[in-house]
DRENGURO-321816 format. One line per field, with one value per residue: residue in three letters; x, y, z of N, C-alpha, C in turn; residue number from 1; chain. Coordinates in Angstrom, 2 decimals. Layout:
resn <- Ala ...
n_x <- X ...
n_y <- Y ...
n_z <- Z ...
ca_x <- X ...
ca_y <- Y ...
ca_z <- Z ...
c_x <- X ...
c_y <- Y ...
c_z <- Z ...
resi <- NUM ...
chain <- A ...
end
This chain:
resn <- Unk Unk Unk Unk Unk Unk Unk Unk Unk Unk Unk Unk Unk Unk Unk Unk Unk Unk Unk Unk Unk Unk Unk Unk Unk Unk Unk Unk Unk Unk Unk Unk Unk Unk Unk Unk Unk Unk Unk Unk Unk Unk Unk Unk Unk Unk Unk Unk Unk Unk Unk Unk Unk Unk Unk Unk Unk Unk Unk Unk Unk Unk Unk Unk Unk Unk Unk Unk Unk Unk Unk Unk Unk Unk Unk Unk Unk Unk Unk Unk Unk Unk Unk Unk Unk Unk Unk Unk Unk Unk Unk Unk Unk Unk Unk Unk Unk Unk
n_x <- 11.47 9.32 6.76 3.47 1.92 2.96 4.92 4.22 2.57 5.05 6.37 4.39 4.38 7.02 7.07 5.40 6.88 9.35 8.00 7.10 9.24 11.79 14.69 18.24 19.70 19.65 19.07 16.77 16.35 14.87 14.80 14.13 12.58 12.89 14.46 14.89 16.06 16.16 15.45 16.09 19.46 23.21 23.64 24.05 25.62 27.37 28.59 27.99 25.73 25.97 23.94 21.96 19.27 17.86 15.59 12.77 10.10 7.83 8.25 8.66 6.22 4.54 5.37 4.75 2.33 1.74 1.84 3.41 5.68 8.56 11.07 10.12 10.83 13.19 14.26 13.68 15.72 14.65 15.62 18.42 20.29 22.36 24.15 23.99 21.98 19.96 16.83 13.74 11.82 10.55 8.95 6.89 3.72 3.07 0.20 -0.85 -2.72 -2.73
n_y <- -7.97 -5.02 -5.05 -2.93 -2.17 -2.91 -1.35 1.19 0.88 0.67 3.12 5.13 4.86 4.86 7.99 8.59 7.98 9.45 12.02 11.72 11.03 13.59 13.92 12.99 10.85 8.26 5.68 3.88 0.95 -0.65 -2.92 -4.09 -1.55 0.94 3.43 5.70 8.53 9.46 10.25 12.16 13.45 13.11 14.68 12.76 12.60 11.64 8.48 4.88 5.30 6.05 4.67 2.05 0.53 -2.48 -4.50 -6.76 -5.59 -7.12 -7.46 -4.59 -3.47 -5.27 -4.33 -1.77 -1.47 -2.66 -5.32 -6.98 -6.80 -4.85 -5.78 -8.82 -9.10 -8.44 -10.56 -12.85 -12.08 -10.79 -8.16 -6.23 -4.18 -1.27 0.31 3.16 4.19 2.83 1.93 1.53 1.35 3.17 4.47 3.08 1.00 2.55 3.03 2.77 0.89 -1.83
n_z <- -37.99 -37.14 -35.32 -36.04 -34.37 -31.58 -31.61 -31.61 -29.23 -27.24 -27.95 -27.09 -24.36 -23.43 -24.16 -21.88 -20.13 -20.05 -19.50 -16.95 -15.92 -16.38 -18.33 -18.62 -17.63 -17.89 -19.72 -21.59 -23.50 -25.55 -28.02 -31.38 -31.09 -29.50 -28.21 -25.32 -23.38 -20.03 -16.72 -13.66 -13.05 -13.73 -17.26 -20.12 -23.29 -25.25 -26.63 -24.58 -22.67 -18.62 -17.12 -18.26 -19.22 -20.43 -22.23 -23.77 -26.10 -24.56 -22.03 -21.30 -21.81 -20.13 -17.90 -17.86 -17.78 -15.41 -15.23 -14.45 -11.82 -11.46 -9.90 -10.22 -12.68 -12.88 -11.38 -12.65 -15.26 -16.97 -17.78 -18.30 -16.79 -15.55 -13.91 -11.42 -11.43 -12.52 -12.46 -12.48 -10.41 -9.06 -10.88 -12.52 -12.28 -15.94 -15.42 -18.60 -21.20 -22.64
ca_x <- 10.50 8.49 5.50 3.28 1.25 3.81 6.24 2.78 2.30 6.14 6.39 3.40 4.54 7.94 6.54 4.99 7.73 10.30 7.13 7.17 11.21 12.63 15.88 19.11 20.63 19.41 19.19 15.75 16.37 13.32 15.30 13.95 11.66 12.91 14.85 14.83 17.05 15.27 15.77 17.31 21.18 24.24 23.37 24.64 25.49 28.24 28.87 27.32 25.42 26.79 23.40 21.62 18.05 17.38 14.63 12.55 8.95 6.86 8.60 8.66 4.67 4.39 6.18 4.60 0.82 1.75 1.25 4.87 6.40 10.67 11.88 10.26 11.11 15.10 14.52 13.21 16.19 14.35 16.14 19.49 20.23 23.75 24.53 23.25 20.18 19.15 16.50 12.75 10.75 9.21 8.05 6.08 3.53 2.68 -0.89 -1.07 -3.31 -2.22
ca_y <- -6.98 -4.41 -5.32 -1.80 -2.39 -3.00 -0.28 2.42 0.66 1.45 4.68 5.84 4.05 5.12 8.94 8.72 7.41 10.06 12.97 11.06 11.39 14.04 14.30 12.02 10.17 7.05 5.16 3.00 0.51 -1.61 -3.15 -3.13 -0.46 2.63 4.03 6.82 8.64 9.81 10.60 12.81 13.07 13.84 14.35 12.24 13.41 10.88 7.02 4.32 6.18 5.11 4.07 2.06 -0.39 -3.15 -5.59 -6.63 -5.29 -7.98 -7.52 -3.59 -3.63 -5.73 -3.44 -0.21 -2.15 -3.13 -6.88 -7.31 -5.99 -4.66 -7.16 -10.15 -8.87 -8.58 -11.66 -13.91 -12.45 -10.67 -7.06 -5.89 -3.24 -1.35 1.66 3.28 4.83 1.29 1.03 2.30 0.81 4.05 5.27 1.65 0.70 4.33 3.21 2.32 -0.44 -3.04
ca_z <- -38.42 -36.00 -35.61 -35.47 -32.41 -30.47 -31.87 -31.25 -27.84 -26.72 -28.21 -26.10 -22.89 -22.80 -23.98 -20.84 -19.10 -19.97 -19.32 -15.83 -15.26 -17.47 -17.98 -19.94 -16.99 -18.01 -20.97 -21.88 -24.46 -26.07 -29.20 -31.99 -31.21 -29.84 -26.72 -24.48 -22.33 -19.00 -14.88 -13.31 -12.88 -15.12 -18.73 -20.69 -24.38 -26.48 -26.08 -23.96 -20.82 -17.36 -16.70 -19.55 -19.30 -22.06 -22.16 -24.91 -25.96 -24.42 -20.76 -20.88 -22.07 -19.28 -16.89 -17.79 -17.77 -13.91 -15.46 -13.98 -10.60 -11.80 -8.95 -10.63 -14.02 -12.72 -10.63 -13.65 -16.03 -18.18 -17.61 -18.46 -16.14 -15.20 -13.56 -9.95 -11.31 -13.42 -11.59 -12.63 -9.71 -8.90 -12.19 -13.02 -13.39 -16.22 -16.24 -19.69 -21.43 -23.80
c_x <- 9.70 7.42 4.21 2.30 2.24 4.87 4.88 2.80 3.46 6.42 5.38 4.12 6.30 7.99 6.13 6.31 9.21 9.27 7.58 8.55 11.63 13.57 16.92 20.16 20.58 18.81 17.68 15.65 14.99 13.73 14.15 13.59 11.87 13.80 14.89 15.58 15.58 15.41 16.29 18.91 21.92 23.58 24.39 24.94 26.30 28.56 27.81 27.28 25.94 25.15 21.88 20.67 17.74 16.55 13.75 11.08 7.58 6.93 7.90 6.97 4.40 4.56 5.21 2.69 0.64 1.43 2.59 4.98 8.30 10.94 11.42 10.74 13.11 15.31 14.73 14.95 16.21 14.57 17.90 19.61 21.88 23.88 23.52 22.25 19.31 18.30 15.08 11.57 9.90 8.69 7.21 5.14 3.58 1.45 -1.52 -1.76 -2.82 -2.82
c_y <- -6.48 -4.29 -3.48 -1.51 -2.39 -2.11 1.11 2.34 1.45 2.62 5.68 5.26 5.07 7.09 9.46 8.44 8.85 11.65 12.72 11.28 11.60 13.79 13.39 11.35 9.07 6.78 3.88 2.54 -0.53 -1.93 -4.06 -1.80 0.27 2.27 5.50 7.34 9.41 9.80 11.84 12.33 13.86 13.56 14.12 12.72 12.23 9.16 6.48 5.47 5.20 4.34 3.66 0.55 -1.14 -3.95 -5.69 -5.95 -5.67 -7.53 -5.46 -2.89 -4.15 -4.98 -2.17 -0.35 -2.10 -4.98 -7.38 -6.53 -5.92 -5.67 -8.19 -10.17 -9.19 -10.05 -12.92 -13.70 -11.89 -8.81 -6.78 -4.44 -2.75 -0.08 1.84 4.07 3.87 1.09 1.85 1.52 1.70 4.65 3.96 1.57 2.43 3.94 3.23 1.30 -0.32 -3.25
c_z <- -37.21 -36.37 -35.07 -34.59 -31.93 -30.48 -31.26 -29.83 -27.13 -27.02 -27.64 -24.97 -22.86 -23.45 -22.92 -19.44 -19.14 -19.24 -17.49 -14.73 -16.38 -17.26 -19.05 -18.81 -16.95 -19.41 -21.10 -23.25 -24.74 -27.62 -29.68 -32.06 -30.98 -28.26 -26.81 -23.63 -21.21 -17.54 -14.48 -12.61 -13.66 -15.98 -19.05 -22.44 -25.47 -25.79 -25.51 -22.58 -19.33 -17.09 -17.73 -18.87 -20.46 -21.49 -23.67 -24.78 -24.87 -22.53 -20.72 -20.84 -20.83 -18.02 -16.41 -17.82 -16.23 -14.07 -14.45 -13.49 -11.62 -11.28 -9.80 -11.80 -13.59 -12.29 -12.07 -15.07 -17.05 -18.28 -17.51 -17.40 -15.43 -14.72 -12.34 -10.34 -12.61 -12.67 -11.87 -12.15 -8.86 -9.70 -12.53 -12.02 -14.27 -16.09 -17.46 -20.38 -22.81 -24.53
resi <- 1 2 3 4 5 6 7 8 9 10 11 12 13 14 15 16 17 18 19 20 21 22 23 24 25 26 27 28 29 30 31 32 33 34 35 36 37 38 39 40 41 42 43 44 45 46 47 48 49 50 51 52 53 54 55 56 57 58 59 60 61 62 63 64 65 66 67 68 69 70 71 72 73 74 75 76 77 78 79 80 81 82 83 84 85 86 87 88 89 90 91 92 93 94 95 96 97 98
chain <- A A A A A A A A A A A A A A A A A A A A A A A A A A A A A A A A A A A A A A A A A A A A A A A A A A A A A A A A A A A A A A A A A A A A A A A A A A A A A A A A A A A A A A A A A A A A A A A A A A
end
């Protein structure tokens, strides 16, 4: 079940995050709660995107707060990440509170 703080929280945060880097060359997953496509690059349109981000609520809240640096977040484990533009360590923190 989604809890609706935390579905409100990510749905503002990664609002901000696609405002930040338009575009559909990347894939921002936050299961349950919602994803986003966003960067620039190829658009992507059908299937899995070549370049696709998962983590769960708690990490990406964390992320987009600045509570968590990306590197320790990848380091620790707690980031799925695949493709050559997996990588949103210059859009973080958005400035967002928790």
């Amino acid at each position: 079940m989604r809890d609706p703080k935390i579905l409100e929280a990510v749905k503002q945060s990664l609002a901000l995050l696609t405002e930040r880097a338009p575009g559909r060359a990347i894939e921002v997953r936050i299961p349950p709660y919602a994803a986003v496509q966003c960067g620039d690059g190829p658009t992507h349109t059908r299937g899995t995107p070549p370049n696709v981000i998962e983590m769960n609520a708690e990490t990406w809240l964390a992320l987009a707060s600045g509570e968590r640096s990306w590197a320790d977040a990848m380091s620790a484990g707690l980031i799925s990440a695949s493709g050559v533009r997996a990588d949103l360590t210059e859009l973080l923190p958005l400035e967002v509170k928790r």
